[in-house]
C-alpha positions in Angstrom: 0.0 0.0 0.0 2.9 2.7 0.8 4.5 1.7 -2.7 1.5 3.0 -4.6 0.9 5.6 -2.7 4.4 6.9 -3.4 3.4 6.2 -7.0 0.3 8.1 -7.1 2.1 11.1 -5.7 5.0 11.0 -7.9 3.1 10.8 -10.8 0.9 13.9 -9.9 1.6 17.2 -11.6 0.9 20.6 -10.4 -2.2 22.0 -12.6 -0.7 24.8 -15.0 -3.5 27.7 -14.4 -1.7 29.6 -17.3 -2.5 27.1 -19.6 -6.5 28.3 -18.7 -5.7 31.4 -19.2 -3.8 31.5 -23.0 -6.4 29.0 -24.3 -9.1 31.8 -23.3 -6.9 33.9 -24.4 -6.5 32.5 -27.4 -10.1 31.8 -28.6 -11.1 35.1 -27.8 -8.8 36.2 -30.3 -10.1 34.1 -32.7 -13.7 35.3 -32.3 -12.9 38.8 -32.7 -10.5 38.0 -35.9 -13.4 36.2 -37.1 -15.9 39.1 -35.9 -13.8 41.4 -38.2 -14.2 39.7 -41.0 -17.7 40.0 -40.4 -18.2 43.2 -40.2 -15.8 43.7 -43.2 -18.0 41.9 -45.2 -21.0 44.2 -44.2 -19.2 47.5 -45.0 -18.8 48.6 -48.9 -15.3 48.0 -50.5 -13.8 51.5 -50.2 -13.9 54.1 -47.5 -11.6 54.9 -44.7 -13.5 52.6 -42.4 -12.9 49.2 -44.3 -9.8 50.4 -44.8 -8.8 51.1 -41.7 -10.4 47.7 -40.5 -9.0 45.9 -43.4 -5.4 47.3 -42.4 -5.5 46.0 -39.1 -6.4 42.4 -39.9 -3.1 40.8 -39.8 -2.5 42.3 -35.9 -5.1 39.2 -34.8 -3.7 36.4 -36.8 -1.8 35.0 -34.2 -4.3 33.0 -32.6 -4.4 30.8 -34.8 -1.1 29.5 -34.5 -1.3 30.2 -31.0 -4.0 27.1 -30.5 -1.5 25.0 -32.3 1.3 25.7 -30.0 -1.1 25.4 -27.4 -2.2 21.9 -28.9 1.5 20.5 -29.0 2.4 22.3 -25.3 -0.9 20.5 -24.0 -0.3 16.5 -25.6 3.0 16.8 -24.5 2.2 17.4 -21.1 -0.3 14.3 -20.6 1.0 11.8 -23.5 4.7 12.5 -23.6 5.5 9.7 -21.3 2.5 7.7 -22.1 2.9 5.2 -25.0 -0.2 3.8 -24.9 -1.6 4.9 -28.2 -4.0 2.9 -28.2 -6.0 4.3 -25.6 -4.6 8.0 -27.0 -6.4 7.7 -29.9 -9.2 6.7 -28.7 -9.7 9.3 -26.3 -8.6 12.2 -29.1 -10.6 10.9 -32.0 -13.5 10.5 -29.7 -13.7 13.7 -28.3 -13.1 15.3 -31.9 -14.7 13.4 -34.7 -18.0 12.7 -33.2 -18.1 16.7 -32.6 -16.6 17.2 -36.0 -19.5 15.5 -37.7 -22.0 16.4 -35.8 -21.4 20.2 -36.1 -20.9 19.6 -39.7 -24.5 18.6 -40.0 -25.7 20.9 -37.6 -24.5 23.9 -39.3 -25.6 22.0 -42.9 -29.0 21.7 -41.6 -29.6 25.1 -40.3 -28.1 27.4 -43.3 -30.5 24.6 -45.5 -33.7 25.5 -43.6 -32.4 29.3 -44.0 -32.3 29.3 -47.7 -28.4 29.5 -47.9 -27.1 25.8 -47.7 -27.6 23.1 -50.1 -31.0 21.9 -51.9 -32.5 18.8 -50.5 -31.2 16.5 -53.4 -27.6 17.9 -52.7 -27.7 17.6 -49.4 -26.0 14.2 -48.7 -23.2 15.0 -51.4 -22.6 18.6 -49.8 -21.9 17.2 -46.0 -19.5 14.4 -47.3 -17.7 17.2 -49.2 -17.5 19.5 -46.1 -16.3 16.7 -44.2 -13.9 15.6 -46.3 -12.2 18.8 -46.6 -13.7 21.3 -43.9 -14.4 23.8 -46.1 -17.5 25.8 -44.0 -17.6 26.7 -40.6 -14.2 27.4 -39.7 -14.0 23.2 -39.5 -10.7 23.5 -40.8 -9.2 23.6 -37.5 -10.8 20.6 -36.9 -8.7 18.9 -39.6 -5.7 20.1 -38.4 -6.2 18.9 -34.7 -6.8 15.2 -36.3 -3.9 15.2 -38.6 -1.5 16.4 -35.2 -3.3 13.4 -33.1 -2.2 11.0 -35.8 1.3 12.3 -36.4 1.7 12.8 -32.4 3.3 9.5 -31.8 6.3 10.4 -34.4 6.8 13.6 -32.7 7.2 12.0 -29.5 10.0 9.5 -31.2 11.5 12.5 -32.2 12.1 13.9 -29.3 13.0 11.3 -27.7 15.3 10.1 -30.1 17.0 13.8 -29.8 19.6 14.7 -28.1 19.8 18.0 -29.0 16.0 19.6 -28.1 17.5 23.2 -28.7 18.7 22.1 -31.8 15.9 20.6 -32.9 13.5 23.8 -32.4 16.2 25.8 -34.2 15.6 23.5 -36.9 11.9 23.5 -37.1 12.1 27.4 -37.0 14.3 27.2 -40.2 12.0 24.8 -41.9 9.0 27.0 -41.1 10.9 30.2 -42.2 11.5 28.0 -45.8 8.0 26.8 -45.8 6.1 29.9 -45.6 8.7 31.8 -48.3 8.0 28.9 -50.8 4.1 29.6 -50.0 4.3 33.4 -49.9 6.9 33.1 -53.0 5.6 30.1 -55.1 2.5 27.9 -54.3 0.3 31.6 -54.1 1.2 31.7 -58.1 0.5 28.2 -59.5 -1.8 26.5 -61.0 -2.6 24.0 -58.4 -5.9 22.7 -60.2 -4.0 19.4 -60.8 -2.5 18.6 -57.0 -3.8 16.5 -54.7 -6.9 18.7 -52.5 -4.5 18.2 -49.0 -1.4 20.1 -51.1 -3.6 22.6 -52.8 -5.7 23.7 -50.0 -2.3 24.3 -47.8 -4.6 25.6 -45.1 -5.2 21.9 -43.7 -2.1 20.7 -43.9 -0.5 20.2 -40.5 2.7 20.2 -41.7 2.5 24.0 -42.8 2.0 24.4 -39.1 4.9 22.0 -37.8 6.9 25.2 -35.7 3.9 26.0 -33.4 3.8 22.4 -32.4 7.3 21.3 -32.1 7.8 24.3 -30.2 4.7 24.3 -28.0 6.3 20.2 -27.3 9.6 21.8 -26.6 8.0 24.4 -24.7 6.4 21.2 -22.3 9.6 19.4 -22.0 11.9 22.2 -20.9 9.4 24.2 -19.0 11.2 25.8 -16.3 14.0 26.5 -18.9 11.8 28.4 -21.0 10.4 30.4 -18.4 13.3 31.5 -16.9 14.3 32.3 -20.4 11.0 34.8 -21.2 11.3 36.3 -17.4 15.3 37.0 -18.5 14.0 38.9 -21.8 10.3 39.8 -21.5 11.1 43.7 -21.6 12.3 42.7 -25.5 10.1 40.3 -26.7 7.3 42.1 -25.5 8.7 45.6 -27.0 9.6 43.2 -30.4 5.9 42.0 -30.3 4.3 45.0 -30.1 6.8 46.6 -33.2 6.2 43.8 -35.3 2.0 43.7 -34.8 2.1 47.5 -35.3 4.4 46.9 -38.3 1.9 44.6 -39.9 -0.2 47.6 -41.5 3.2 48.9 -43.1 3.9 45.5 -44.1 0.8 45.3 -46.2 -0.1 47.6 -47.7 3.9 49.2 -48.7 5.5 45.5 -48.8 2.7 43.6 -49.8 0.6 45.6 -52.0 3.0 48.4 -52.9 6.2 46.7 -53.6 5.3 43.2 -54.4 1.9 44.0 -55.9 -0.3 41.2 -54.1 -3.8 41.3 -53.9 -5.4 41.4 -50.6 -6.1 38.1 -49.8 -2.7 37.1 -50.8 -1.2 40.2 -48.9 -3.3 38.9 -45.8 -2.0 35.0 -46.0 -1.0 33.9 -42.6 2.0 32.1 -43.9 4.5 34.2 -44.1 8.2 34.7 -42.7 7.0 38.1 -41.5 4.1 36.3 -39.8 6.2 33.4 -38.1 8.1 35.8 -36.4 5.4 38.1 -35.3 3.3 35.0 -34.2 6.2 33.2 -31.9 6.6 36.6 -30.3 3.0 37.1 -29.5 2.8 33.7 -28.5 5.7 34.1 -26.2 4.5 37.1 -24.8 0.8 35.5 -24.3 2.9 32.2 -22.4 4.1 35.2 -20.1 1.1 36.4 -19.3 -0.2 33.5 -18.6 2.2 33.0 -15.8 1.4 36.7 -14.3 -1.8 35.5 -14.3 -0.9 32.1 -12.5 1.2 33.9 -9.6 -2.1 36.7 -9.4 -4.9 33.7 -9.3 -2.3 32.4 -6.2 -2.1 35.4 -4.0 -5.3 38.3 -4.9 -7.7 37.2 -7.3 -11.0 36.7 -6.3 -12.0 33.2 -6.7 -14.7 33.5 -8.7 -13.2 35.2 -11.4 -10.4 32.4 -11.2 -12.9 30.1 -11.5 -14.8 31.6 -14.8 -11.4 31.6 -16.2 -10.7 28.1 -15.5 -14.6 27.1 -17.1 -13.6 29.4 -20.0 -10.6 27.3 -20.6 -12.3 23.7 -20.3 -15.3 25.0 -23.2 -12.7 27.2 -25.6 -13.1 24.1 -27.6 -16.8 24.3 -27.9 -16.3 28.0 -28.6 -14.4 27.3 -31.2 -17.3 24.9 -32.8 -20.6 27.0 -32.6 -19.1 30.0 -33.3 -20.0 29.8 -36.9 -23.9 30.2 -36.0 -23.4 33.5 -33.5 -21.1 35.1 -36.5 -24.0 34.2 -38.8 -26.4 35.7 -36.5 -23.9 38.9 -36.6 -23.8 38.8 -40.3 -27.3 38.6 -40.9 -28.2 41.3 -38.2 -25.2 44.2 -39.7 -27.2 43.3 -42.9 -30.7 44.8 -41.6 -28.6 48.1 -40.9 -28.5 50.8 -42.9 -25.5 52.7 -41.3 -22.6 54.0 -43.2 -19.1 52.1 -42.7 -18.0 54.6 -40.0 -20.8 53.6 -37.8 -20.3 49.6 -38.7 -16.9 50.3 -37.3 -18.2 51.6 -34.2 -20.1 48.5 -33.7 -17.6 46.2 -34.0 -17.0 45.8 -30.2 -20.2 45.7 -29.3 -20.9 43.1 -32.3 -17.5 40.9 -30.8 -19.1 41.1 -27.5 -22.3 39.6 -28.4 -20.5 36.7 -30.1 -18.5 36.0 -27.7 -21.4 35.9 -24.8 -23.6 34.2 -27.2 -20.6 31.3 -28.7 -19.8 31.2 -24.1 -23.5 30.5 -23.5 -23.9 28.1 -26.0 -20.5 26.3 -25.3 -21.4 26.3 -21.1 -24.8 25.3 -21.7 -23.5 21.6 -23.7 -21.2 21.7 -20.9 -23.4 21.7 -18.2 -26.4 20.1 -19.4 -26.4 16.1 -20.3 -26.4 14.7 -23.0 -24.7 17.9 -25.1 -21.5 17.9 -23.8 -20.4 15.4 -26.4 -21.2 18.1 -29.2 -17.7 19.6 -27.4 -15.7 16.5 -26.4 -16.4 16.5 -22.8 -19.0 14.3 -22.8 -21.0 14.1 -19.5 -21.5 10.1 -19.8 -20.4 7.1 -21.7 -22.8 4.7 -23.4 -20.3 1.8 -23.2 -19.7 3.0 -19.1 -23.5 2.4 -18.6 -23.1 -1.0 -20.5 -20.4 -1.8 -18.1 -22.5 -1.1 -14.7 -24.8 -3.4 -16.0 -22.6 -6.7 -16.2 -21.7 -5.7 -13.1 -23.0 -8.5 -10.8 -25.1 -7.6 -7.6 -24.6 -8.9 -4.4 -27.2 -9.4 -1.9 -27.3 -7.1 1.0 -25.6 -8.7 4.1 
């Protein structure tokens, strides 16, 4: 009995509050980067209002890649150790795919009823095809979290087959750097008509990503390291964050549009060198915060707002999945308005505000309430677990 009690306790690791607090952080900057795009789509084309909002686009596109880094920082921390893949995938693919479709369909059905999905004899051919390829919805994410859960197990040989972690981040850094130049450089001026959907539609291919996860796995491993390292330097990658987010707006519409003639969408691509940069500082500076957050929730803040932070954090996922329907209840609200683009502009927080409450409410209420918390992986109870109690045999009172 001593034995595995020493076992129990050497196995159990202090609970990481700034991890709740980036992955809030983090999908609250995806809402509102999403929420833009929103309310860029409701203002007319020219103006200084869309183009003021349009200019400031690329300041929020960090989330993104923060989530990844998140994703790798997170698996590391629970399955690094843990070679039971079995069970790994199990758990991963069970909490995401069953969501996954099921959102799929949700969202399907609604915009069908609403005159702007498919037609009835469509229908069937129109979810396999956003399935497939998570092309609605902002399901691409989805894709991506799937493709890291199968790959995970090779990262984790990696690793551990490295002897030289630092090395290996530096080396992942280089390959990103080489990967977004051939993007920005290349791919955005082919004719891709003829390659395969998962290298033509870049966007869902984990590998574009592979930085934000080999460093958010790096990040797990050498933790104390790292911090020590951001406390060290904060003053400059903070001051180097804020230069380069500011700097995006120069970046472009003088780099991009002025000097290398893109158009906007290509100017706006998230894979960029420029952007790699930017994001690993904001992501760094985010990780910081976090911990200033961890060392506040531990000596003055009040405990319930510690404790809607650390909700927040266990439904970002589900966040992430319905907010298709509150930014289409955004959408469809800007376009009873008949403001000018100035005004739109000045609606914009109060728009972000509602979808965030509205994506929260949603995302807490599946959590709360049985049997909906399966719709965002934290299912309340288990079919099979039921089955179980039931071959359970029963022994007479004594």
């Amino acid at each position: 009995m001593e034995t595995i009690t020493k076992t129990a306790v050497k196995k159990k690791r202090p609970y990481l509050y700034e991890v709740d607090f980036m992955r809030l952080f983090f999908i609250c900057g995806v809402l509102f980067n999403h929420s833009i795009n929103v309310v860029l789509d409701a203002m007319s084309t020219s103006g200084w209002a869309s183009t003021t909002l349009s200019d400031v686009r690329l300041m929020f596109h960090y989330s993104r890649n923060g989530f990844l880094f998140m994703s790798g920082l997170v698996l590391a921390m629970n399955y690094y150790k843990r070679h039971e893949w079995g069970r790994f995938y199990k758990k991963r693919f069970g909490g995401s795919l069953g969501p996954y479709l099921a959102w799929n369909l949700i969202f399907l059905i609604l915009y069908t009823s609403l005159g702007g999905g498919s037609t009835g004899q469509s229908f069937a051919l129109t979810y396999l095809d956003d399935i497939v390829h998570g092309g609605h919805y902002y399901m691409y994410y989805m894709l991506l979290v799937m493709q890291l859960y199968l790959i995970f197990p090779g990262i984790v040989w990696l690793f551990q087959h490295s002897h030289h972690h630092l090395r290996l981040l530096g080396i992942s850094f280089v390959v990103q750097l080489a990967i977004d130049a051939w993007i920005k450089f290349q791919l955005e001026y082919l004719n891709l008509a003829g390659w395969p959907y998962w290298f033509r539609h870049f966007n869902i291919n984990i590998f574009v990503y592979e930085f934000y996860i080999i460093f958010g796995v790096y990040t797990a491993l050498h933790y104390r390291e790292v911090s020590t390292f951001i406390d060290r330097h904060i003053k400059v990658i903070a001051a180097s964050a804020l230069a380069l987010c500011l700097g995006t707006v120069a970046y472009l519409r003088w780099w991009n549009m002025g000097v290398l003639h893109m158009s906007y969408d290509f100017a706006t691509s998230p894979h960029q060198p420029y952007m790699q940069v930017f994001d690993a500082m904001m992501i760094v500076t985010v990780f910081w915060l976090g911990q200033r957050y961890a060392k506040w929730r531990a000596g003055s803040l009040p405990p319930e707002l510690a404790q809607n932070v650390k909700t927040g954090a266990k439904i970002s996922f589900g966040m992430y999945l319905n907010q298709s329907f509150c930014l289409y209840l955004l959408g469809r609200f800007l376009g009873t308005l008949k403001v000018n683009d100035g005004t739109l502009l000045a609606i914009l927080p109060v728009g972000y505000g509602v979808v965030l409450t509205l994506s929260l409410s949603v995302a807490y209420f599946c959590y709360r309430v049985a049997p909906f918390g399966w719709l965002i992986g934290r299912p309340q109870w288990h079919p099979w677990q039921w089955l179980a109690t039931l071959r359970q045999p029963i022994h007479a009172e004594k």
